[in-house]
N, C-alpha and C positions, 0 to 999 in steps of 0.2 A: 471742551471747555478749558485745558489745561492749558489752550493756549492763549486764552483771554487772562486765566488767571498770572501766567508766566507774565504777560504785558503789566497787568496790572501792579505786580511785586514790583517790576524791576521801575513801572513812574513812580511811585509812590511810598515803596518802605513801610506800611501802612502797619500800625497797631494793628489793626485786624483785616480781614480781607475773607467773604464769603461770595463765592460763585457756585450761584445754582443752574443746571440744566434745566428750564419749563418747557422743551417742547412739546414733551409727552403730553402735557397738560390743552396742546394748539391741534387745529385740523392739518398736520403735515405728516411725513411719511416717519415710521414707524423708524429708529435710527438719527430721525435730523438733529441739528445741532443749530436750531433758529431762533430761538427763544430765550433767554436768559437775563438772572437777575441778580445784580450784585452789591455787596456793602461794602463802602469803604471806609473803613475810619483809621484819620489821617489829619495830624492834627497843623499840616498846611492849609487843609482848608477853614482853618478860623482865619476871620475876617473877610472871608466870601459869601458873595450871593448864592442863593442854590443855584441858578441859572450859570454863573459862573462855574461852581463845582462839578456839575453836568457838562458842561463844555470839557471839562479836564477831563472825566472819567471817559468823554464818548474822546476826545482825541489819542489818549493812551490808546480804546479799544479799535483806533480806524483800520486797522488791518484786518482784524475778524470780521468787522463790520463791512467792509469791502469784499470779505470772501466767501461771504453767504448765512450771517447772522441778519437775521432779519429784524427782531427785537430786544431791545436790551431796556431793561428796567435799572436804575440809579437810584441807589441810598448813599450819597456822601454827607459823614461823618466827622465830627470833629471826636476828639474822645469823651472829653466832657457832654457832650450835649448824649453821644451812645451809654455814657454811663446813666446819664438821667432818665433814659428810660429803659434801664436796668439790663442792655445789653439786649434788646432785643430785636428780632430780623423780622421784618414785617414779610405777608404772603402775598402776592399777586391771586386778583380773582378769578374764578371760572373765566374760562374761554366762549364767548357766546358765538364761536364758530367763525363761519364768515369764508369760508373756503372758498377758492371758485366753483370747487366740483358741488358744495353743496347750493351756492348759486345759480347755479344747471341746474340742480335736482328740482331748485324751488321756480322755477319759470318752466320747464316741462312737464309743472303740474306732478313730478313722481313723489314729491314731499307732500306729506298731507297736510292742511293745515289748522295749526291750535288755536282754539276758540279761548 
């Protein structure tokens, strides 16, 4: 992830800047680097759409994202609007799976199922 976070310093200059690793939290191998969620506040982004914000932060990230990031979660930030709500980093939820191996398991009947 230091290389996503490197990209991200070098578009942005950001008051603040957090990158989290979630793979561990997804159905992939045990090491991956697939998942992740970051904040950025950066006070370019006033007068933007989120949608717009989002475009920034995934074009800064298209390298990692081309090289085998699979999910990236976006909090773009102005700094007024992170101070209002006191600085804080939201969580991405459980993982409800979704794997292909566990899509195997569930059509071979090896998964049992919850009533």
């Amino acid at each position: 992830m230091s290389q996503l976070d490197s990209l991200l310093r070098a578009s942005f200059s950001p008051l603040y800047l957090e990158v989290r690793d979630e793979s561990d939290g997804h159905s992939v191998p045990r090491g991956s680097e697939s998942h992740a969620r970051v904040l950025v506040v950066w006070s370019g982004f006033a007068g933007q759409r989120l949608l717009a914000r989002h475009r920034m932060v995934n074009e800064a990230a298209a390298e990692v994202l081309a090289g085998g990031l699979h999910a990236l979660a976006v909090e773009a930030l102005t700094p007024d609007e992170w101070q209002a709500r006191g600085g804080a980093v939201a969580t991405s939820p459980a993982c409800m799976g979704g794997s292909a191996h566990e899509r195997n398991d569930v059509s071979s009947g090896s998964k049992q199922e919850q009533s």
